[in-house]
TIRO-2110 file (N, C-alpha, C; in Angstrom, 1 decimal):
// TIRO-2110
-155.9, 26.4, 73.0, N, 1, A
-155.1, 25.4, 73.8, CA, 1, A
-154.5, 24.4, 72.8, C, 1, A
-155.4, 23.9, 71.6, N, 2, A
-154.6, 22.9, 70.8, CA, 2, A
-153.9, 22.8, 69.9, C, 2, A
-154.0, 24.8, 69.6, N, 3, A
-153.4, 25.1, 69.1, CA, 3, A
-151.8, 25.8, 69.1, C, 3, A
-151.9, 25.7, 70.3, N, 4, A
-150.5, 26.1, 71.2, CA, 4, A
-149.7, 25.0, 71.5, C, 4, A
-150.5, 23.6, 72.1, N, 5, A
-149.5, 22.3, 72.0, CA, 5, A
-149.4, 22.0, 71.0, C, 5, A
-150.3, 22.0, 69.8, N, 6, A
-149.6, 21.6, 68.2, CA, 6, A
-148.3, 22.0, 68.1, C, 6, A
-148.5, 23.5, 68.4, N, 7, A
-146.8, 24.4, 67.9, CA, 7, A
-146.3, 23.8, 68.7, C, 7, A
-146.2, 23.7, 70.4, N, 8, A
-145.1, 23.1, 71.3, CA, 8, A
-144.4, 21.3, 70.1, C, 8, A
-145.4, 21.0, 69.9, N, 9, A
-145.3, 19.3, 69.7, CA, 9, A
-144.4, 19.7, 68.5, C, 9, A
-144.6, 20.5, 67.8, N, 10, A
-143.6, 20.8, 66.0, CA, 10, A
-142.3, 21.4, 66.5, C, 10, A
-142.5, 21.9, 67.3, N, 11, A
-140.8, 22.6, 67.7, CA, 11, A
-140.3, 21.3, 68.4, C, 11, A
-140.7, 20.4, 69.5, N, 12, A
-140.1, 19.6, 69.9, CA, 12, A
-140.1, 18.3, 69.1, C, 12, A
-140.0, 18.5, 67.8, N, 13, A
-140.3, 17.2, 66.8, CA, 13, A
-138.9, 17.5, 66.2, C, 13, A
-139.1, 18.8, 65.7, N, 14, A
-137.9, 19.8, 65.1, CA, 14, A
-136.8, 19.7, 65.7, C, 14, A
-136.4, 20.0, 67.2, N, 15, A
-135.6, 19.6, 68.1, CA, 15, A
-135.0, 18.2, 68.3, C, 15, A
-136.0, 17.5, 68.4, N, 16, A
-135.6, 16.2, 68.8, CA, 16, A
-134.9, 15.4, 67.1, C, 16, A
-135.0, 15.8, 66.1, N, 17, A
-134.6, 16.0, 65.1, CA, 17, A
-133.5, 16.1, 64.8, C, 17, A
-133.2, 17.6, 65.0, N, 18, A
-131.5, 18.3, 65.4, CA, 18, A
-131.1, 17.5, 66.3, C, 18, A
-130.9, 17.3, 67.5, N, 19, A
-130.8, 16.7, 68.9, CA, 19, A
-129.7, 15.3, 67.8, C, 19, A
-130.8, 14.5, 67.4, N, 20, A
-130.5, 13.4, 67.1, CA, 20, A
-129.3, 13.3, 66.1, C, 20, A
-129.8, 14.5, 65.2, N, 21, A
-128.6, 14.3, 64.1, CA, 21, A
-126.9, 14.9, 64.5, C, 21, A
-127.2, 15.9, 65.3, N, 22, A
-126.2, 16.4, 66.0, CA, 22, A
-125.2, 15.0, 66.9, C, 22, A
-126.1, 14.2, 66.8, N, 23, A
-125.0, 13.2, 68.0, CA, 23, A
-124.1, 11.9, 67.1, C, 23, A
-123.1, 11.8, 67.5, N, 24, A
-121.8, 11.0, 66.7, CA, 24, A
-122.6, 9.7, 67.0, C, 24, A
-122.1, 8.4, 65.7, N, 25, A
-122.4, 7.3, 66.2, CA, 25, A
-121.8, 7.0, 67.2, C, 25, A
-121.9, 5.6, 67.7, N, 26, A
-121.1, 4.5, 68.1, CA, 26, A
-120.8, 3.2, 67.1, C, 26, A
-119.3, 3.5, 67.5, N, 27, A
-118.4, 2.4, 66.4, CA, 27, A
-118.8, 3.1, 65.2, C, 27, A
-118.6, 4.1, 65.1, N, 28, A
-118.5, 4.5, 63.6, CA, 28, A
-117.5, 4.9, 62.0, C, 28, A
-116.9, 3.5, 63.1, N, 29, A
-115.2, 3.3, 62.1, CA, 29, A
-115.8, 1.8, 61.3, C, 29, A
-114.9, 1.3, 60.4, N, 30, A
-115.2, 0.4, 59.7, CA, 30, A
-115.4, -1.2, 60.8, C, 30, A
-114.5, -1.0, 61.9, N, 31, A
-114.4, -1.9, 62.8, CA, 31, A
-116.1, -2.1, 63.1, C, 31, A
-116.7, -1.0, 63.6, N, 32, A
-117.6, -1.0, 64.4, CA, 32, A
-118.9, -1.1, 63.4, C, 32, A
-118.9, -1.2, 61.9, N, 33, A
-119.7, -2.0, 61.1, CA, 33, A
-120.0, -2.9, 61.5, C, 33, A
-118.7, -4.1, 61.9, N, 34, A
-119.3, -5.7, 61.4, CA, 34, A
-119.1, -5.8, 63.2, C, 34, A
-119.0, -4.9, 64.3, N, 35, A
-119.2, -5.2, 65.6, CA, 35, A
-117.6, -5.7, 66.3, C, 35, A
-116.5, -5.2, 65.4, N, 36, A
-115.4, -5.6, 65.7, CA, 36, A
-114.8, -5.1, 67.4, C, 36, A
-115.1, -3.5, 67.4, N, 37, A
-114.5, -2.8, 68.3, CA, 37, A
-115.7, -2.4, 69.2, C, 37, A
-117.1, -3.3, 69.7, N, 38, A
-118.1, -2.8, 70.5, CA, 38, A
-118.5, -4.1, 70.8, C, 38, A
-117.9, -5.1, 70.7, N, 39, A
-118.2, -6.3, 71.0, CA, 39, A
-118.2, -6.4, 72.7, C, 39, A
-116.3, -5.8, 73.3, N, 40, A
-116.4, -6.1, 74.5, CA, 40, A
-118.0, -4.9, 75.4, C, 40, A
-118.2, -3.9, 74.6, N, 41, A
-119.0, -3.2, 75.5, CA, 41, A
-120.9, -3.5, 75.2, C, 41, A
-121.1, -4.4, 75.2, N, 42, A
-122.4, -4.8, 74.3, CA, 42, A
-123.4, -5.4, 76.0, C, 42, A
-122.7, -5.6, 76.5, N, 43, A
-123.0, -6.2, 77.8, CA, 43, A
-122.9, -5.5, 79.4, C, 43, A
-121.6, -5.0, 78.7, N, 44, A
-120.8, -4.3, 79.8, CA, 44, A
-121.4, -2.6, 80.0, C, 44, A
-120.9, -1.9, 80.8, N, 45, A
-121.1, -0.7, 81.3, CA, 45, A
-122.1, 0.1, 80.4, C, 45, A
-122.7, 1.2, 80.3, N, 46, A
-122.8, 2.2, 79.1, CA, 46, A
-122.1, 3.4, 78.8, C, 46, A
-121.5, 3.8, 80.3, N, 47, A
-120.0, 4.6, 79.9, CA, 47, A
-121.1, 5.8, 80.1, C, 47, A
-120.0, 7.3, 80.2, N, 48, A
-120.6, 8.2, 80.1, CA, 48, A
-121.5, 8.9, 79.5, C, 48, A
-122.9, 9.3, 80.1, N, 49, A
-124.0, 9.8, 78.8, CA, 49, A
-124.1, 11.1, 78.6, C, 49, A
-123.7, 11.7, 78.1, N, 50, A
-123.8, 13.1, 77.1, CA, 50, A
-124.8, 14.1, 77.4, C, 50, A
-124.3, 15.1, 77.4, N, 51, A
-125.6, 16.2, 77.2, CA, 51, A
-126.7, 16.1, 76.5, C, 51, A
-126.2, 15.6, 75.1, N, 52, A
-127.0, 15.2, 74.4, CA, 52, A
-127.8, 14.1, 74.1, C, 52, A
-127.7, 12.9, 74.9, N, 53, A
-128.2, 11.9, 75.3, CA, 53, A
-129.4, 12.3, 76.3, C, 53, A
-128.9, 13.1, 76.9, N, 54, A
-130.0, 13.5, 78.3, CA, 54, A
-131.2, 14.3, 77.6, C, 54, A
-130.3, 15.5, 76.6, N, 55, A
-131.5, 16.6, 75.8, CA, 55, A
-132.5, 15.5, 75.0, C, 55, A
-131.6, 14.2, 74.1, N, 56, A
-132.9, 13.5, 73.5, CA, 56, A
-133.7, 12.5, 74.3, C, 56, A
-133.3, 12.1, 76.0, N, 57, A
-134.2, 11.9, 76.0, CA, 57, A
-135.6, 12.2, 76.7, C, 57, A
-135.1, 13.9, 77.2, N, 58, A
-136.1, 15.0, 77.9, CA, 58, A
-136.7, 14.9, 76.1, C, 58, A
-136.5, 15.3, 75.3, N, 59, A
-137.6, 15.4, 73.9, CA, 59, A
-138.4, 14.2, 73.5, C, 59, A
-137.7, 13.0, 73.8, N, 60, A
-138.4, 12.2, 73.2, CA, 60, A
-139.8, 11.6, 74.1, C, 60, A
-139.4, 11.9, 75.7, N, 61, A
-140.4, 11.7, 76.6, CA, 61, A
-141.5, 13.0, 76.1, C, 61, A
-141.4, 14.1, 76.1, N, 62, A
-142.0, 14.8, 75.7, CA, 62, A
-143.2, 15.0, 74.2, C, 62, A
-142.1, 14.4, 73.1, N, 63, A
-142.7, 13.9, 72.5, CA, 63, A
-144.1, 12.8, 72.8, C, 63, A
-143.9, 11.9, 73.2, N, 64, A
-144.4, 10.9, 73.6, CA, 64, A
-146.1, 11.3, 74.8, C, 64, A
-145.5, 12.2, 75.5, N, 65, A
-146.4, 12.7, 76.7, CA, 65, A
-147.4, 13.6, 75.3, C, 65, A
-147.0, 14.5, 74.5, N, 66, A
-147.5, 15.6, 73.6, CA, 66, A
-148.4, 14.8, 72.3, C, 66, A
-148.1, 13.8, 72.3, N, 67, A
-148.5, 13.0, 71.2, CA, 67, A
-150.1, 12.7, 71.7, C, 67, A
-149.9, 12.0, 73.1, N, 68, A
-151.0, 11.4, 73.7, CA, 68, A
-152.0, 12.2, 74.2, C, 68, A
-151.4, 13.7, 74.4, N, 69, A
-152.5, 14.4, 75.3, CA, 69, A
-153.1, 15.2, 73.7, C, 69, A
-152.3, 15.2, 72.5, N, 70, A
-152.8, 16.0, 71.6, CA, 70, A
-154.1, 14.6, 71.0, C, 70, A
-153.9, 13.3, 70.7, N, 71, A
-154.6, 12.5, 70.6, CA, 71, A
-156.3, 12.9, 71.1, C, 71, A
-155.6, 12.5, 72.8, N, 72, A
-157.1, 12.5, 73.5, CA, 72, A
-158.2, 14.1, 73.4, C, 72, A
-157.1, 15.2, 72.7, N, 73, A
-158.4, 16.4, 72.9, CA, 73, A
-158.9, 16.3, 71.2, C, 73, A
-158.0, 15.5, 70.8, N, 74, A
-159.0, 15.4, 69.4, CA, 74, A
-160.0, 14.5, 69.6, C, 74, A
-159.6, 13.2, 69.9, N, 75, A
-160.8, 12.1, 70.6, CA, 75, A
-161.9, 12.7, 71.1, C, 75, A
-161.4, 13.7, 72.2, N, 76, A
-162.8, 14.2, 73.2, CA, 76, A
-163.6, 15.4, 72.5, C, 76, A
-163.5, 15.7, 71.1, N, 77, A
-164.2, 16.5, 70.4, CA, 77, A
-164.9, 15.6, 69.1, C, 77, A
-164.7, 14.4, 69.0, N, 78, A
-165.4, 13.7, 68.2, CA, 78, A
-166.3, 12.6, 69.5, C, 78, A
-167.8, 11.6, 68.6, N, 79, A
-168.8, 11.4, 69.6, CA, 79, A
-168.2, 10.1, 69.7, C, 79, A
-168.3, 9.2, 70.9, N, 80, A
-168.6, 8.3, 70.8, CA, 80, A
-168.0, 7.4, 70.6, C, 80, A
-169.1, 7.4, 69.3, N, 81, A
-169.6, 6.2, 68.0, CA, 81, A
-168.5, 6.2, 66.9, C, 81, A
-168.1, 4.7, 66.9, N, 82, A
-167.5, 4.9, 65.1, CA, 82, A
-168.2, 4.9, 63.9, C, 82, A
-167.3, 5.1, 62.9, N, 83, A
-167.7, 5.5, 61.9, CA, 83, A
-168.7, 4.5, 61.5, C, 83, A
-167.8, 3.2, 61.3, N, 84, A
-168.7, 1.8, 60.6, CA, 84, A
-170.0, 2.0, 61.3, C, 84, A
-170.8, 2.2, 62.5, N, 85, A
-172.0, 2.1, 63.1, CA, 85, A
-172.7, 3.5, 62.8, C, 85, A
-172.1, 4.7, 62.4, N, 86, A
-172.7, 5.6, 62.0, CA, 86, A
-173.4, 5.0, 60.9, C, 86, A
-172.0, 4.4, 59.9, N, 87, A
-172.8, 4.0, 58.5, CA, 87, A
-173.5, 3.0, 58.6, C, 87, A
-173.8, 2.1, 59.5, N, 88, A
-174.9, 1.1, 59.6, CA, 88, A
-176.7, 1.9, 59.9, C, 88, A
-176.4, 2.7, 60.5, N, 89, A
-177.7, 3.8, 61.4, CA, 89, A
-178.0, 4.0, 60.1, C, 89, A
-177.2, 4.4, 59.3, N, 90, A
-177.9, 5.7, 57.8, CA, 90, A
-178.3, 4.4, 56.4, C, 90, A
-177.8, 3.0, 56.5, N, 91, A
-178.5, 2.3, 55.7, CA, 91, A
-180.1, 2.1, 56.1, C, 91, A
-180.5, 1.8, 55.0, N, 92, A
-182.1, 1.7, 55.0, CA, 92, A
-182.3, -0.3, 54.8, C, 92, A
-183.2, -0.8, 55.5, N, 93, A
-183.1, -2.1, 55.7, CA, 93, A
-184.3, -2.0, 54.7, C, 93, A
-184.6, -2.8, 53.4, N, 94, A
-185.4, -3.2, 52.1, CA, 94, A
-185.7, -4.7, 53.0, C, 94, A
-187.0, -4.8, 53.0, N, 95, A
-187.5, -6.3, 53.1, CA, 95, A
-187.3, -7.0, 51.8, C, 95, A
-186.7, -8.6, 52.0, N, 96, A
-186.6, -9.1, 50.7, CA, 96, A
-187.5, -9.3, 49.9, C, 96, A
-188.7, -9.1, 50.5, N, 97, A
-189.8, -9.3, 49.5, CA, 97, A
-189.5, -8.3, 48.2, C, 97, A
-189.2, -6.8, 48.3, N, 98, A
-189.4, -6.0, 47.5, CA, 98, A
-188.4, -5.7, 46.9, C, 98, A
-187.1, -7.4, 46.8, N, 99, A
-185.7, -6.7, 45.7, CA, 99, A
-185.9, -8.2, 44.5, C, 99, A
-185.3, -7.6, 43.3, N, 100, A
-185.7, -8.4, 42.4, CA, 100, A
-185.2, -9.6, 42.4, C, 100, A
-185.6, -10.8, 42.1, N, 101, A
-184.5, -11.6, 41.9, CA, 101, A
-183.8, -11.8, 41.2, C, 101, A
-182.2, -12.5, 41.3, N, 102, A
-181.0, -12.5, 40.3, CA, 102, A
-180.7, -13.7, 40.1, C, 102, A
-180.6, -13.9, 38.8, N, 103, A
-180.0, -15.3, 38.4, CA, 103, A
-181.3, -16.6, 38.4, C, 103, A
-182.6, -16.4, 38.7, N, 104, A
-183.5, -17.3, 38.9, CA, 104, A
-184.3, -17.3, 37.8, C, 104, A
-184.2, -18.8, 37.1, N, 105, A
-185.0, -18.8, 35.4, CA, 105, A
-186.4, -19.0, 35.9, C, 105, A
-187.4, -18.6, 35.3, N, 106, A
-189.0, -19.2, 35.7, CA, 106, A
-189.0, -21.0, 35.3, C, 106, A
-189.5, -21.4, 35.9, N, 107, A
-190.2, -22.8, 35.6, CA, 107, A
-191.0, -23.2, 34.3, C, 107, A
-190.5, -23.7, 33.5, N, 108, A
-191.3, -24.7, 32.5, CA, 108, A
-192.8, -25.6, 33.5, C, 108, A
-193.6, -25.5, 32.7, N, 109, A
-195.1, -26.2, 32.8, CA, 109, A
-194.8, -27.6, 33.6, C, 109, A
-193.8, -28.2, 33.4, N, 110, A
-193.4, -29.4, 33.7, CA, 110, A
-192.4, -29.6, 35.3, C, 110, A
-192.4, -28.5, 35.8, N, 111, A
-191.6, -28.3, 36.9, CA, 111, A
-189.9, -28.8, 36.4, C, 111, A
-189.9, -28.7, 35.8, N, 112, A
-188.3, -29.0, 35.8, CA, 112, A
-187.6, -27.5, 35.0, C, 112, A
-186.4, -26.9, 35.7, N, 113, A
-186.2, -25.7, 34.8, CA, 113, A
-185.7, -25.8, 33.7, C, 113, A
-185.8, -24.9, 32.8, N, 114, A
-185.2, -25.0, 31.7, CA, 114, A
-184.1, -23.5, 30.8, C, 114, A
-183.4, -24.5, 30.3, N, 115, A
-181.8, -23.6, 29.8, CA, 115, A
-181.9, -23.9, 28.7, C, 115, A
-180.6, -23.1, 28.2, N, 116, A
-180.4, -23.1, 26.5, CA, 116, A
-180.0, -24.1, 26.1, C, 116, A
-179.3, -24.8, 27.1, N, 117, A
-178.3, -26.3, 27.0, CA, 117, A
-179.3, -27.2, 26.9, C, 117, A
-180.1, -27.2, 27.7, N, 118, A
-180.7, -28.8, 28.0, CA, 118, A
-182.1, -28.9, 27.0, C, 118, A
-182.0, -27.7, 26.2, N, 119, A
-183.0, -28.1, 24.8, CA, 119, A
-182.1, -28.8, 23.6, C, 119, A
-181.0, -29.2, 23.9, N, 120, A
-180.2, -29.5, 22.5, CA, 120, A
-180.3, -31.3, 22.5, C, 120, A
END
């Protein structure tokens, strides 16, 4: 089965692909760069929509519907739990008693510590 919507989802990726490149812009004269000749229609009507307008947007729903149901059967074959809590389960908790200490000089007889500096 997930293996059959994968293929459906790669042909309609493929498609919707073609679909898209196949379709002419709008304003795709020098005018309709800087918004010269699509200015009056920006607000106004959308005007007739294309075969191909309709084919991208039966693919791109489809896309969309194919994306989510391929998602959730990969979701529904992994547990659960995330990863990060998996890797918390599998650390081992060391009581501080039994880790060395770092950075801590012993005590001079005199209670005061002592460094290389403060013998000069």
């Amino acid at each position: 089965m997930y293996g059959f919507l994968l293929f459906v989802y790669i042909l309609v990726c493929l498609a919707l692909m073609g679909v898209i490149l196949l379709q002419s812009g709008r304003g795709s004269s020098l005018a309709g760069v800087f918004g010269g000749s699509a200015m009056g229609t920006v607000f106004g009507g959308r005007g007739a929509v294309t075969f191909l307008s309709k084919v991208t947007t039966v693919l791109a729903t489809l896309f969309l519907l194919l994306s989510l149901v391929l998602a959730m059967i990969v979701q529904g074959g992994r547990g659960k739990e995330s990863l990060v809590a998996k890797e918390r389960q599998k650390q081992v908790v060391v009581p501080a008693a039994n880790l060395p200490a770092v950075g801590v000089e012993p005590q001079a007889a005199g209670g005061s510590p002592t460094t290389g500096d403060s013998a000069r």
